[in-house]
VOVO-785937 format. One record per residue (C-alpha): residue number from 1; residue in one letter; z negated, y negated, x. Coordinates in pm, 1 decimal. Example, Ala and Ser with C-alpha at 12.3 -4.5 7.8 and 13.67 -1.06 7.14 Angstrom:
BEGIN
+-----+------+----------+----------+----------+
! seq ! type !       up !    north !     east !
+-----+------+----------+----------+----------+
!   1 !    a !   -780.0 !    450.0 !   1230.0 !
!   2 !    s !   -714.0 !    106.0 !   1367.0 !
+-----+------+----------+----------+----------+
END
This chain:
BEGIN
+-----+------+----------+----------+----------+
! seq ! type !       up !    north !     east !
+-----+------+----------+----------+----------+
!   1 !    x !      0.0 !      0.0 !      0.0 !
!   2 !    x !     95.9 !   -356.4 !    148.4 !
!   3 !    x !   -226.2 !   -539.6 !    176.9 !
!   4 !    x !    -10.0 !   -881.1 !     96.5 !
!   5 !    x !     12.3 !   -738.4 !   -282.7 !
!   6 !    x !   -289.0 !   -496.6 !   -351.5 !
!   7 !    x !   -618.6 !   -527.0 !   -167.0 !
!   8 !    x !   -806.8 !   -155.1 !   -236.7 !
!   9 !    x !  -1159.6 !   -240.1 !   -281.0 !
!  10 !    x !  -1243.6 !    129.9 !   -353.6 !
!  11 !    x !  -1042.1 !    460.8 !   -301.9 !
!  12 !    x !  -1310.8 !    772.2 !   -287.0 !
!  13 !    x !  -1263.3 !   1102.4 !   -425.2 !
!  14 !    x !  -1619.3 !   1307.5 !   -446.5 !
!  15 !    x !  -1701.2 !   1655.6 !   -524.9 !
!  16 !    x !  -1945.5 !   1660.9 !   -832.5 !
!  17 !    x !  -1983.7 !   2036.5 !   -784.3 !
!  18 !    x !  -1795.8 !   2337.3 !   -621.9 !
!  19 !    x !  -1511.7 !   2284.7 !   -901.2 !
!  20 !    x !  -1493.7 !   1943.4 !  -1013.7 !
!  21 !    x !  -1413.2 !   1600.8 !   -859.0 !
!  22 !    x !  -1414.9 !   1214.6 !   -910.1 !
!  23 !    x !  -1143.4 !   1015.7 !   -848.8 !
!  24 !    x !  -1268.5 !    629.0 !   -765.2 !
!  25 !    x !   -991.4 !    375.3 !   -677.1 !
!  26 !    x !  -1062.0 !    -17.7 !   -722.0 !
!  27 !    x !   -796.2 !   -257.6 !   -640.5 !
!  28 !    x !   -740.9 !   -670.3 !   -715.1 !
!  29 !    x !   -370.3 !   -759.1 !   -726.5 !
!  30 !    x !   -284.7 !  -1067.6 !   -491.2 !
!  31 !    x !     31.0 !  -1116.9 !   -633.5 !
!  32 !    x !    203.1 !  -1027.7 !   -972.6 !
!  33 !    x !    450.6 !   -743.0 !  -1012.0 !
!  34 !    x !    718.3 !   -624.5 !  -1154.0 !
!  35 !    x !    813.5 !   -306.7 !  -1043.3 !
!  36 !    x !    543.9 !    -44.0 !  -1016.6 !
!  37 !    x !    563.4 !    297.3 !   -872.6 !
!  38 !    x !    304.4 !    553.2 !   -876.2 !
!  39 !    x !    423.1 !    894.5 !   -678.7 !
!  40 !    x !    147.0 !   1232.3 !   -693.6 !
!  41 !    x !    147.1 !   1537.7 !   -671.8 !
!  42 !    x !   -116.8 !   1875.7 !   -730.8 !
!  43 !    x !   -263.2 !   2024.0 !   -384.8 !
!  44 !    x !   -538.2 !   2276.7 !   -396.5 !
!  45 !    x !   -720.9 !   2437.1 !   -107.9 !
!  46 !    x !   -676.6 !   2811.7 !    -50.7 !
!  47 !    x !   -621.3 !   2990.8 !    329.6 !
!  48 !    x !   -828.5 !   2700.3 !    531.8 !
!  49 !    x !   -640.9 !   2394.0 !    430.4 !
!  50 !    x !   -444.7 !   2175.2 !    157.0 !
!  51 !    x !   -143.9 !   2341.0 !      9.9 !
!  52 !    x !    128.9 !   2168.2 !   -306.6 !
!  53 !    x !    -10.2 !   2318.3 !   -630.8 !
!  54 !    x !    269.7 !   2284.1 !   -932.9 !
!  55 !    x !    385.1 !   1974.6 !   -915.9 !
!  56 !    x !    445.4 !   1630.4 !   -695.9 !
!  57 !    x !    634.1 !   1411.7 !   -879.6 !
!  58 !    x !    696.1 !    993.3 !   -920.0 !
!  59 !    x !    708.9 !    767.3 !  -1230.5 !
!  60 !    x !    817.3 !    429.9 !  -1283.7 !
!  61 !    x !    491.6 !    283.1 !  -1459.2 !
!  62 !    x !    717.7 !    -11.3 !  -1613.9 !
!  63 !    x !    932.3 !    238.6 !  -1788.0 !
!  64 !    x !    672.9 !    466.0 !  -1902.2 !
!  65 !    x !    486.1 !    195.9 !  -2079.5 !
!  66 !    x !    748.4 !     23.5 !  -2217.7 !
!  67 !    x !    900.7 !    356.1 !  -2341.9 !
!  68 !    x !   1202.2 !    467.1 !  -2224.8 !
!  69 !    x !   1027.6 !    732.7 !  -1953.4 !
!  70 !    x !    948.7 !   1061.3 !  -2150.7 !
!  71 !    x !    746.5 !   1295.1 !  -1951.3 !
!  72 !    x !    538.0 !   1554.5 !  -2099.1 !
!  73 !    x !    270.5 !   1588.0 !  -1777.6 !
!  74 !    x !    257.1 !   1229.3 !  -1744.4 !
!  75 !    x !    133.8 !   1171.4 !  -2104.4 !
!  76 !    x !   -125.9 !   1394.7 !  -2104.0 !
!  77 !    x !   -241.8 !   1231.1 !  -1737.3 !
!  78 !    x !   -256.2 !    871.6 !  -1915.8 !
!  79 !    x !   -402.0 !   1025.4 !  -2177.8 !
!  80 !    x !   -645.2 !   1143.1 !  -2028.1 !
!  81 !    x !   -716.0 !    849.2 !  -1780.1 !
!  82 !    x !   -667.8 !    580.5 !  -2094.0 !
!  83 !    x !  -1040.2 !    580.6 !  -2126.1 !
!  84 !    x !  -1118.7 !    479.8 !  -1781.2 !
!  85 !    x !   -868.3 !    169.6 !  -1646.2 !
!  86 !    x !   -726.7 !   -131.9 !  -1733.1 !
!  87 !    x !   -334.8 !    -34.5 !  -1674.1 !
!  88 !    x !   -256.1 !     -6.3 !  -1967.5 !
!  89 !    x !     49.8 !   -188.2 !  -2037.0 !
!  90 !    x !    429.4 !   -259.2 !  -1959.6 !
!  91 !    x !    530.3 !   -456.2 !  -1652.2 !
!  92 !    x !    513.1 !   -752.7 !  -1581.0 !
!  93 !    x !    133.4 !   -719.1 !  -1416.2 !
!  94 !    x !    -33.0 !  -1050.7 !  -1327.8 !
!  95 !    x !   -314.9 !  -1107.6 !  -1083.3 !
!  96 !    x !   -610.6 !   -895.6 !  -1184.4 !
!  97 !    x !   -847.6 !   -656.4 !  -1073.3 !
!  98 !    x !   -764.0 !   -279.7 !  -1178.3 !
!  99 !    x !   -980.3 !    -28.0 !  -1205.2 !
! 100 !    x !   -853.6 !    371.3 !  -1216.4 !
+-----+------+----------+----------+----------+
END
């Protein structure tokens, strides 16, 4: 991430127990934008290290809020993270502070 745009206050994943985790990640925008891009993917640990679980895939935030980006696995992701940040709308994104 280009510090000139987002400034990450917080990014902290901890283990609640031997099978769950939280995800922490606080950012402030420094300047507005208009294209967003947000790129994952599933790892899991097996055989001493981090191996691609499933999927890694990208989506173009402004298109999936404003519609026109269908995705089955990326619904039920916002769905799911709807109750806990602030992105919650189509692009243009002003200066703010975001909280995932």
């Amino acid at each position: 991430m280009d510090p000139q745009i987002i400034a990450t206050e917080e990014c902290r994943i901890r283990a609640f127990n031997r099978s769950e985790n939280y995800l922490n990640i606080i950012a402030n925008l420094e300047q507005g934008v208009t294209k967003l891009k947000v790129s994952f993917r599933f790892i899991k640990r097996e055989r001493g290290g981090w191996h691609p679980f499933l999927y890694a895939m990208s989506v173009d935030v402004c298109k999936f809020f404003d519609g026109s980006f269908k995705n089955p696995l990326t619904t039920i992701i916002y769905d799911y993270l709807v109750a806990y940040t602030n992105l919650n709308h189509s692009c243009p994104y002003l200066v703010f502070r975001t909280i995932i």
